[in-house]
C-alpha positions as CSV (number, residue, x, y, z in Angstrom):
1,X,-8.8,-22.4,16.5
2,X,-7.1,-22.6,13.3
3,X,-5.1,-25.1,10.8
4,X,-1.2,-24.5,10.1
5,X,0.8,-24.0,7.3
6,X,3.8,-25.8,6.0
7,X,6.9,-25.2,4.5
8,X,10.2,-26.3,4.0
9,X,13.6,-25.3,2.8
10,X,14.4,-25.5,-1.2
11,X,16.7,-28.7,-0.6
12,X,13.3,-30.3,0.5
13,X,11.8,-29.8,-2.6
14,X,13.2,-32.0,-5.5
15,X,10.5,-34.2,-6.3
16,X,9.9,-33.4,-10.1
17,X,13.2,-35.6,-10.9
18,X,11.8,-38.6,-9.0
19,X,8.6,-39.0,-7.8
20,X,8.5,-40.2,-4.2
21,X,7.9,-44.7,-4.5
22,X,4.1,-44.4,-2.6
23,X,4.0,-47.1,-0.1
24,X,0.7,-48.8,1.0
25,X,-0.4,-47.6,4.2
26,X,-2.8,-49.4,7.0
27,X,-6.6,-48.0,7.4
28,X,-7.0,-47.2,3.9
29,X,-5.6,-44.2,2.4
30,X,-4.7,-42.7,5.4
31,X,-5.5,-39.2,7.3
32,X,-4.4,-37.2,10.0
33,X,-7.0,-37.2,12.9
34,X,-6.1,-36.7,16.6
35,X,-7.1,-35.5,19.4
36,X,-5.6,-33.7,22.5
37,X,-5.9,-32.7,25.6
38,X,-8.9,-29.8,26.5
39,X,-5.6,-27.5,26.2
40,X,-5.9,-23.9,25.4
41,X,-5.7,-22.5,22.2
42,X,-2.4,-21.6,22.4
43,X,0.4,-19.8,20.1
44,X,0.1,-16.1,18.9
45,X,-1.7,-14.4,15.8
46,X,1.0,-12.6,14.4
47,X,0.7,-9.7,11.6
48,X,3.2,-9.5,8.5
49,X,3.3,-7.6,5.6
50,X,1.5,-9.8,2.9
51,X,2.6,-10.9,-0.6
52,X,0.1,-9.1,-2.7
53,X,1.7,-10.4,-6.0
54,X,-0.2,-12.6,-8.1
55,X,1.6,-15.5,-7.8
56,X,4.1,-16.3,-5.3
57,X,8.0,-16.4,-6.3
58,X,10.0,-19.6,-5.1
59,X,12.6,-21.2,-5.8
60,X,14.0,-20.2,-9.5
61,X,12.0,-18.0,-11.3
62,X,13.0,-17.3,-15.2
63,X,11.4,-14.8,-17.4
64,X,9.2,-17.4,-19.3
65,X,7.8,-19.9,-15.8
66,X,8.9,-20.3,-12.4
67,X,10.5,-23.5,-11.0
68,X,8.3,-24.6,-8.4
69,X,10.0,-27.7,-6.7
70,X,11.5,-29.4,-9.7
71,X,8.2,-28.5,-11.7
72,X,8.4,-26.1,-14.7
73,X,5.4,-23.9,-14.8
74,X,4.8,-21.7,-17.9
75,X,2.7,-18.8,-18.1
76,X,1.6,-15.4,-19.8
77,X,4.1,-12.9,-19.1
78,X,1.9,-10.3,-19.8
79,X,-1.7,-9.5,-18.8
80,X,-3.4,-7.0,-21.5
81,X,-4.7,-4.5,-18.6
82,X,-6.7,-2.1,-21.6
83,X,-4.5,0.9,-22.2
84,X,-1.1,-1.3,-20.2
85,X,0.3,-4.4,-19.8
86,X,1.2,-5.6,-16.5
87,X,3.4,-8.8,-15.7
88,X,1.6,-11.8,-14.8
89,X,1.5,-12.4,-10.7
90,X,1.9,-8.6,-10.2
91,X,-1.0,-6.3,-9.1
92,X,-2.2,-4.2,-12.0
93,X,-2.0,-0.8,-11.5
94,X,-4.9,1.4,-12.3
95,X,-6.1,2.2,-15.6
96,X,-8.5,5.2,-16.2
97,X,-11.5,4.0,-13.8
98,X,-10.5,0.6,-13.5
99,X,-9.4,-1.0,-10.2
100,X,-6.3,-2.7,-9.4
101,X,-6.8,-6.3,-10.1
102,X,-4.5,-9.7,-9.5
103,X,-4.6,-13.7,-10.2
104,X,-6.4,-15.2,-6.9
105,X,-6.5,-19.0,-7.1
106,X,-10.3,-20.5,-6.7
107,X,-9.9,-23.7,-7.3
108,X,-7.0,-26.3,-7.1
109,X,-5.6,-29.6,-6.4
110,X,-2.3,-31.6,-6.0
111,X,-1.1,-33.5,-8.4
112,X,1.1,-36.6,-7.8
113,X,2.0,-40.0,-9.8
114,X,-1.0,-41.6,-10.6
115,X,-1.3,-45.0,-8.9
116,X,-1.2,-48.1,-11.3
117,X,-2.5,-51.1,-9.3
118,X,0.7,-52.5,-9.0
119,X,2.5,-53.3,-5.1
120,X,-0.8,-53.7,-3.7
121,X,-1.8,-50.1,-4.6
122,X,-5.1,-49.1,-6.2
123,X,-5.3,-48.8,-9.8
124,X,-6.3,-45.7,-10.2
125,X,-5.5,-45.0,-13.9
126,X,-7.5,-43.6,-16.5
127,X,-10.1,-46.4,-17.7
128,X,-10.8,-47.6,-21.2
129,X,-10.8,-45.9,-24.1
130,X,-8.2,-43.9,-21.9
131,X,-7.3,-40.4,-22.1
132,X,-4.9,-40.7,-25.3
133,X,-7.2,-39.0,-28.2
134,X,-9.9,-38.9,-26.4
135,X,-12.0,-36.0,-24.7
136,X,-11.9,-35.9,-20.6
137,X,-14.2,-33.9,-18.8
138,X,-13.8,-32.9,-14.9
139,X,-16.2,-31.3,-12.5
140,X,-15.2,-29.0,-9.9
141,X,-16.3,-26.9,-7.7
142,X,-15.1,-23.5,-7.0
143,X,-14.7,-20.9,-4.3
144,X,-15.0,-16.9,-5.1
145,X,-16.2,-15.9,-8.8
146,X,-14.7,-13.3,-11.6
147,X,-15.3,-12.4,-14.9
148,X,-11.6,-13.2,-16.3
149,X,-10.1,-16.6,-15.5
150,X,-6.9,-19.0,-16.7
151,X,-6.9,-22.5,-16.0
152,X,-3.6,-24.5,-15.2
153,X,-2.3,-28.0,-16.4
154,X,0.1,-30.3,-15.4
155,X,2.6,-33.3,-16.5
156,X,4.7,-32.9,-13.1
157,X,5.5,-36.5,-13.0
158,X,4.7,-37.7,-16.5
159,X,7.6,-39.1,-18.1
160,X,6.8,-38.6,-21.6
161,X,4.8,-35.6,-23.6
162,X,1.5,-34.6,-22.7
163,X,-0.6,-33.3,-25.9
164,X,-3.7,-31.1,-25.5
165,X,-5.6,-30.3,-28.5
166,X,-8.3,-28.5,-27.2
167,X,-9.9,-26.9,-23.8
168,X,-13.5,-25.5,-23.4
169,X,-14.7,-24.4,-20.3
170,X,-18.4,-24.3,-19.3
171,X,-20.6,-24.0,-16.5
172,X,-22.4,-27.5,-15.4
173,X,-25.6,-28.2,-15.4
174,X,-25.4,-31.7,-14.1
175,X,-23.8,-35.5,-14.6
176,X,-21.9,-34.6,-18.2
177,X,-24.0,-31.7,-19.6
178,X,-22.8,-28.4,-19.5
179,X,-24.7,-25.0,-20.7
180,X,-23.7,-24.9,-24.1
181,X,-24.4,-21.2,-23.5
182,X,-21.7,-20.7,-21.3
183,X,-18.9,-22.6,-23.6
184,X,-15.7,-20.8,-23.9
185,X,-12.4,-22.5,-26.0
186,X,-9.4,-21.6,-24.1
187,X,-6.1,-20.8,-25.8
188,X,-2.2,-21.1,-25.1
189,X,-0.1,-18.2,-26.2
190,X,-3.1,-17.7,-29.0
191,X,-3.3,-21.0,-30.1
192,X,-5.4,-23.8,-29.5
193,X,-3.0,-26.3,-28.6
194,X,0.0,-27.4,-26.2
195,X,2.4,-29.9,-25.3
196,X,3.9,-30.0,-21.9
197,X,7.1,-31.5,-21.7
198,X,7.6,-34.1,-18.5
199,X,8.0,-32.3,-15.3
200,X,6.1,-28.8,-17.0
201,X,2.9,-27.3,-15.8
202,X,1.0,-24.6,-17.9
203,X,-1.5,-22.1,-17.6
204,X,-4.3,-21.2,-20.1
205,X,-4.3,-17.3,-22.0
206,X,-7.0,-15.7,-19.5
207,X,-10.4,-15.4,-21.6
208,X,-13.6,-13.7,-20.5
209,X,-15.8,-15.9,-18.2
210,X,-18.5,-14.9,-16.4
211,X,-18.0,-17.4,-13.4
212,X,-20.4,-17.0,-9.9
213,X,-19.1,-18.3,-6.8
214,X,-19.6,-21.5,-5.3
215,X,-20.4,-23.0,-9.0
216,X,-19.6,-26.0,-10.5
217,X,-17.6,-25.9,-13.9
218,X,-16.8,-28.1,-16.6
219,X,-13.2,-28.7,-17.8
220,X,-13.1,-30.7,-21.3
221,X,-10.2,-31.4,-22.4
222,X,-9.3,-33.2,-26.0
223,X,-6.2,-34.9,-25.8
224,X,-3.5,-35.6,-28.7
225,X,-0.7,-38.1,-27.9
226,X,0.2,-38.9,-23.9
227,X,0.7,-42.2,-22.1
228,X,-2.0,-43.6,-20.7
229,X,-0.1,-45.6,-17.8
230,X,2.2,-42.9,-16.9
231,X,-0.3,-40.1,-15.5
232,X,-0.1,-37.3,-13.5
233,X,-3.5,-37.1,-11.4
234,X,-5.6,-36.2,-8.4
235,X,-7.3,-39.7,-7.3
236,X,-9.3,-38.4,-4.6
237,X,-11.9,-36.3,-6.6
238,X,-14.7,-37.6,-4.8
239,X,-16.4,-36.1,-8.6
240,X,-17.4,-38.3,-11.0
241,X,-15.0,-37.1,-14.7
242,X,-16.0,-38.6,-18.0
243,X,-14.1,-40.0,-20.8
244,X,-15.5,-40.0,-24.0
245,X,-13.8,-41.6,-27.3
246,X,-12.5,-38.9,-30.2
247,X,-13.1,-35.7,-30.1
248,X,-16.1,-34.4,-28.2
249,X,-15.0,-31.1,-26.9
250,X,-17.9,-29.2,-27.5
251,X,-20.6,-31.5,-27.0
252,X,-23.4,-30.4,-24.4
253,X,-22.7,-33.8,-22.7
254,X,-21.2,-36.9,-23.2
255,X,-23.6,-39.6,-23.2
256,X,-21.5,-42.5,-24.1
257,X,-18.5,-41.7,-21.9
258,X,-16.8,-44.3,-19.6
259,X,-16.4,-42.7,-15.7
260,X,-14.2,-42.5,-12.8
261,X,-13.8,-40.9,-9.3
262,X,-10.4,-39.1,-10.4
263,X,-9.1,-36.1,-11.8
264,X,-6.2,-35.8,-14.4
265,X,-3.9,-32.9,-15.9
266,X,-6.0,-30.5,-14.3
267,X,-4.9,-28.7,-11.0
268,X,-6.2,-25.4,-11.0
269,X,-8.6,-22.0,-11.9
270,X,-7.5,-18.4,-11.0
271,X,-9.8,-15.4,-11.3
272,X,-8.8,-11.6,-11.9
273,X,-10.1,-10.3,-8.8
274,X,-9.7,-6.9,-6.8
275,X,-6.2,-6.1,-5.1
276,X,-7.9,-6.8,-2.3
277,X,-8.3,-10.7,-2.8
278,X,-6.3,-13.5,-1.2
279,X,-7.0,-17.4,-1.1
280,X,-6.5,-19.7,2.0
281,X,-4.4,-23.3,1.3
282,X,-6.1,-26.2,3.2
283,X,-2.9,-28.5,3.3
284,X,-3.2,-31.7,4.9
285,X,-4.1,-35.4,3.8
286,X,-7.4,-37.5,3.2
287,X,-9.1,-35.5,6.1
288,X,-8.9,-32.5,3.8
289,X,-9.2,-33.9,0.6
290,X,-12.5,-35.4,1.4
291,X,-12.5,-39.3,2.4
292,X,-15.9,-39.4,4.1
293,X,-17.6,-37.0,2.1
294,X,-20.6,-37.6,-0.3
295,X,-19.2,-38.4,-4.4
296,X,-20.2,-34.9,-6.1
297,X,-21.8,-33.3,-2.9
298,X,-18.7,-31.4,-2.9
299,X,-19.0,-31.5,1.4
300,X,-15.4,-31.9,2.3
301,X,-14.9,-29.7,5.1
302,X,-12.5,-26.8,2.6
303,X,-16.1,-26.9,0.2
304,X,-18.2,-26.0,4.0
305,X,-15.6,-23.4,4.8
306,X,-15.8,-21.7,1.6
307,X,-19.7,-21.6,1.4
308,X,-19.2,-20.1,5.0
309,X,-17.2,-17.6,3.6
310,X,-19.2,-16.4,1.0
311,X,-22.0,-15.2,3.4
312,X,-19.9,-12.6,5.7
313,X,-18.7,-10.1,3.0
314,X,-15.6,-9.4,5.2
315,X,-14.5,-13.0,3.7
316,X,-16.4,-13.1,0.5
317,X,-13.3,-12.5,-1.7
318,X,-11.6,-15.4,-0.1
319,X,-10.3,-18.3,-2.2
320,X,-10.2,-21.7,-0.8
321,X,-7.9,-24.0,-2.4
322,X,-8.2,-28.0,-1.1
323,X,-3.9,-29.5,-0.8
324,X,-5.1,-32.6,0.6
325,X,-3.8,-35.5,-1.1
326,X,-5.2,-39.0,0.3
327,X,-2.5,-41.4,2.0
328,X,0.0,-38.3,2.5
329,X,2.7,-37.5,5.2
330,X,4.6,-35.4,6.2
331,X,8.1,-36.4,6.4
332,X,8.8,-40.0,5.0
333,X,6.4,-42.6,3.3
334,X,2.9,-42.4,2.4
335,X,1.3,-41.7,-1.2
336,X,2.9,-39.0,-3.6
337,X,5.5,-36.7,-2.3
338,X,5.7,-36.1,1.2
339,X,4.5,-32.6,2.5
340,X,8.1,-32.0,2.4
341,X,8.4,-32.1,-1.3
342,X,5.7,-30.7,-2.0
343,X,4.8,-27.5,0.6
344,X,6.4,-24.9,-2.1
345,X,4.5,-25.9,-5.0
346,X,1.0,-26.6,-2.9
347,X,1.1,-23.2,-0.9
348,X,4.1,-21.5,-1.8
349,X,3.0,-21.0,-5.3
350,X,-0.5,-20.7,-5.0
351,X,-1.8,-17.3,-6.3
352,X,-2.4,-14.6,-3.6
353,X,-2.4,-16.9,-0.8
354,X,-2.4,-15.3,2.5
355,X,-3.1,-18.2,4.8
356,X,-2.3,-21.6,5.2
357,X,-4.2,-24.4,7.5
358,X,-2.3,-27.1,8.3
359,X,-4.0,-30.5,9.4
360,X,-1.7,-33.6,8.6
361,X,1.0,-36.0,10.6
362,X,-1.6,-38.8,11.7
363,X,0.3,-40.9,8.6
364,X,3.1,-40.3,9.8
365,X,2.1,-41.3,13.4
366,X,0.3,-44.3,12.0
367,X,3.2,-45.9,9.9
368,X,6.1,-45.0,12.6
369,X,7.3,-46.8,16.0
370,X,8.8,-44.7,19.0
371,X,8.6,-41.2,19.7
372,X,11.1,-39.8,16.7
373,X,8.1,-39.1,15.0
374,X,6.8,-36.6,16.8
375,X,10.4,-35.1,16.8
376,X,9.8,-35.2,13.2
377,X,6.7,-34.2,12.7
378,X,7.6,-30.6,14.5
379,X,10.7,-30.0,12.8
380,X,9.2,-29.9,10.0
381,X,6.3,-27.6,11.2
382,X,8.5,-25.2,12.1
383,X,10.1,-25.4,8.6
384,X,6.6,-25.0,7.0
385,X,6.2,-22.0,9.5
386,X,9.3,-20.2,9.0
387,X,8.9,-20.1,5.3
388,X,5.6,-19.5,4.7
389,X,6.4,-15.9,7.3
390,X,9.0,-15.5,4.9
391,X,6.9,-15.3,2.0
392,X,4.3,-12.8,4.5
393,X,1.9,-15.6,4.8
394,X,0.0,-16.9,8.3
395,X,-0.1,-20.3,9.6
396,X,-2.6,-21.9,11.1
397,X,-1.8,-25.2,12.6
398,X,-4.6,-28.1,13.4
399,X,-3.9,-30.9,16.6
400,X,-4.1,-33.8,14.9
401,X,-7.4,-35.7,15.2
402,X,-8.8,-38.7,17.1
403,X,-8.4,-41.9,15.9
404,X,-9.2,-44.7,18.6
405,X,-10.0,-47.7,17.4
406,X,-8.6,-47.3,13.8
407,X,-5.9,-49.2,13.1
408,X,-3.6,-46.7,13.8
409,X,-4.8,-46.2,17.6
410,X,-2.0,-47.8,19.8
411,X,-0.5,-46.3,23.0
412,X,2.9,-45.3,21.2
413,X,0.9,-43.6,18.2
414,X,-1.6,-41.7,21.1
415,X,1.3,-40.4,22.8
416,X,3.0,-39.0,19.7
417,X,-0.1,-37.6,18.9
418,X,-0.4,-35.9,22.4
419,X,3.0,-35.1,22.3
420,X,2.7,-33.0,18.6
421,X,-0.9,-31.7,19.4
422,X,0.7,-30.4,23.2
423,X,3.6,-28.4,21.0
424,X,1.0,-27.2,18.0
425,X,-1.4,-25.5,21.0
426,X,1.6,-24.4,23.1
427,X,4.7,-23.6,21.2
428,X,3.3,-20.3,20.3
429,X,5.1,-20.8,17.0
430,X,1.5,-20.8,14.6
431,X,0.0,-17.6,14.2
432,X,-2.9,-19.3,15.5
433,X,-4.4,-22.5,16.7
434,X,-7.3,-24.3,15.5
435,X,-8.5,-26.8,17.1
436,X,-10.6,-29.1,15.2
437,X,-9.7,-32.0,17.7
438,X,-11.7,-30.0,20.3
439,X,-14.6,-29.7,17.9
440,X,-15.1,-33.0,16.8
441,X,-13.7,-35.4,19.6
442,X,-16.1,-37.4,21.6
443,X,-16.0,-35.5,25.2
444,X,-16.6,-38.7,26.7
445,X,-13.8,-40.7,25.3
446,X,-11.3,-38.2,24.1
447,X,-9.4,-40.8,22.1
448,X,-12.1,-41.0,19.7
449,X,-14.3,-39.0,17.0
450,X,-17.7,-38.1,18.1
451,X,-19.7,-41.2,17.1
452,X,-21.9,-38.4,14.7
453,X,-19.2,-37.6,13.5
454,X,-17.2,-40.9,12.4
455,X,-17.5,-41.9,8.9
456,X,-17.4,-45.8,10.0
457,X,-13.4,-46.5,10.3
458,X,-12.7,-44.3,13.6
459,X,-10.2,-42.2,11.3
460,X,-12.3,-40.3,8.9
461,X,-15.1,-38.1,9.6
462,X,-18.7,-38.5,7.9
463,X,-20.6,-35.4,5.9
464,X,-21.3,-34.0,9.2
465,X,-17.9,-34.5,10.9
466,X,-16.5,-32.3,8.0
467,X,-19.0,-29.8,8.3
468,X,-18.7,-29.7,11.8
469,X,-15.0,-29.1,11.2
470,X,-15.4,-26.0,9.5
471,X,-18.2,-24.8,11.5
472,X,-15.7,-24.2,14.5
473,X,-13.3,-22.3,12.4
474,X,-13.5,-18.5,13.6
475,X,-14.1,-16.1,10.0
476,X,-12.3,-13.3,11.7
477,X,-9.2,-15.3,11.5
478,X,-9.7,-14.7,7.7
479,X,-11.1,-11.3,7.5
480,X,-7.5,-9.4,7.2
């Protein structure tokens, strides 16, 4: 069994200009969930050369940040390897006794337009005092551990400046408290400070870190000047972030702070780790990005895979990196860009990823009439597929999950479903099949989730579900 990767063409791509108008969608957020037949696991494993570079190159890439889908992203150029620099996103050669070593991603998310409350969306903006000149600080939870790590910002789809005047980074204790012990001030190109410009993501200098695996760490950022309704964002955290007035950057914790179930700026962590390290891209919808799972438990069913991981040391170097984004889809409509617009900056540019699972369409299904949607829907697999070989990566692809007796569950939607899930375990096109609808379907109505396993709204799956899910993924489909 195994999840699939997408990608698309360049032309797909140009969301940074104008963000993609969200629309609301019926069962909530939305997810993709289907089942299928008791078909094979069909399509073919295939082996290609991988990128072993750092980071990936797409699209434009200039000699200060590469243009990743209409997004700027700046970054050291040069990695201070002891007696040698190397460039950033290329594999360090060796020095004296010293290992070759690369940027693997550990942690990420995708960003998107923040929703404002308005057209019937949620408001899901920063609450008061707000994040202008104030101190924010986000939980999260990461996959494989290092001793050297950067951390990445963005303003993808702010429209004005974003100001930081500070970043420490710290392990978590719990709630808002960090271990003070542990509390490292991160730089940009030396100093403490940066603006991003709209549209312009930005890493951190790496700094010395000792970070374990499967840890939780503390992000605090101290803003200067940014809008505070225009905000690029993460709204399905499932964490609980804290915003504190003025500057409290370096406090142990934040006892006065107002909270929210979001994330802001922040989108991701990489680790200098061996040559031999690669990440995996979960990329999919609110299935992936958690709906169902416990706030803060970090149980979403990438967080299960990567503990997984970490206990076979064949896959203990792996990185898992969560692309879900609530309310997605894959071709047209939905919340932030489509998977479309967004495929080379989510995997594509991800550091050192060598695999890609793929587990959305059911919002597309769900919000289409007629069968063109299933037309759609593989089209653009196959784009997803066909680039992501390009760049020496594997797909994975995922049937679609059940979801009778959701709102989306009519006989048009069930046959698209069948009729994408019968191509994804057939068409031999993915490297390799998982399939999660197998895993969690209820044998004795295959239309719907096991009843264990349903959340409550016949779309997502409960704590269990999602563990369940990546139970039944095979760890030797990782090991290579």
């Amino acid at each position: 069994m195994k999840n699939l990767s997408l990608l698309c063409f360049a032309t797909f791509f140009a969301f940074g200009c104008a963000p993609v108008p969200p629309q609301e969608l019926a069962a909530g957020d939305g997810s993709s969930s289907e089942e299928g037949d008791d078909g094979g696991t069909g399509g073919r494993r295939r082996r290609r050369p991988m990128n072993t570079g750092g980071e990936a190159e797409t699209l434009d890439e200039g000699t200060t940040g590469t243009s990743l889908g209409g997004v700027t992203t700046t970054t050291p150029t040069t990695l201070d390897n002891g007696d040698e620099t190397t460039p950033i996103g290329e594999t360090a050669g060796e020095t004296g006794s010293e290992a070759a070593v690369k940027w693997v991603g550990t942690w990420a998310t995708s960003p998107q337009l923040t929703e404002n409350g308005q057209n019937g969306l949620p408001n899901n903006l920063p609450p008061a005092p707000g994040l202008s000149g104030n101190t924010l600080r986000q939980i999260v939870y990461v996959s494989i551990g290092g001793e050297e790590l950067r951390v990445q910002f963005s303003n993808a789809f702010g429209t004005g400046p974003v100001t930081i005047n500070a970043v420490h980074v710290a392990l978590s204790v719990s709630d808002s408290t960090i271990d003070p012990s542990s509390d490292v001030a991160l730089a940009f190109a030396g100093g403490p400070s940066v603006t991003m410009a709209p549209g312009e993501e930005v890493f951190s200098d790496p700094v010395a870190f000792s970070l374990p695996p499967l840890t939780k760490v503390a992000v605090t950022i101290q803003f200067g000047t940014l809008s505070n309704t225009v905000v690029t964002g993460h709204p399905g955290s499932r964490t609980t972030s804290y915003i504190q007035g003025g500057d409290a950057v370096a406090a142990t914790s934040l006892a006065s702070a107002s909270t929210t179930e979001h994330w802001y700026i922040l989108t991701g962590i990489d680790v200098m780790a061996p040559e031999s390290g690669q990440a995996i891209v979960a990329f999919g919808d609110s299935i992936t990005d958690g709906r169902g799972s416990t706030t803060n438990g970090n149980d979403r069913w990438p967080d299960a895979l990567s503990r997984r991981l970490r206990e076979t040391a064949a896959t203990s170097g792996v990185g898992v990196l969560n692309m879900g984004v609530g309310g997605n889809a894959v071709v047209t409509g939905g919340l932030g860009p489509t998977g479309r617009q967004r495929f080379a900056r989510d995997v594509l540019g991800q550091r050192s990823a060598r695999w890609v699972i793929l587990l959305e369409g059911v919002n597309d299904i769900g919000g289409s009439n007629g069968p063109q949607v299933a037309t759609d829907l593989i089209a653009a697999y196959q784009e997803f597929i066909d680039a992501a070989h390009e760049q020496g990566m594997l797909v994975y692809g995922v049937p679609i999950l059940p979801f009778g007796g959701n709102g989306y569950d009519t006989g048009d939607h069930e046959n698209s479903r069948q009729t994408v899930n019968t191509w994804i375990r057939t068409s031999g096109a993915f490297d390799e099949v998982i399939d999660l609808d197998a895993a969690v379907r209820d044998p004795a109505n295959p239309r719907n989730l096991l009843p264990a396993y349903d959340s409550g709204d016949r779309l997502h799956l409960s704590a269990t579900g999602l563990q369940a899910m990546a139970d039944a993924i095979d760890l030797a489909l990782l090991d290579d």
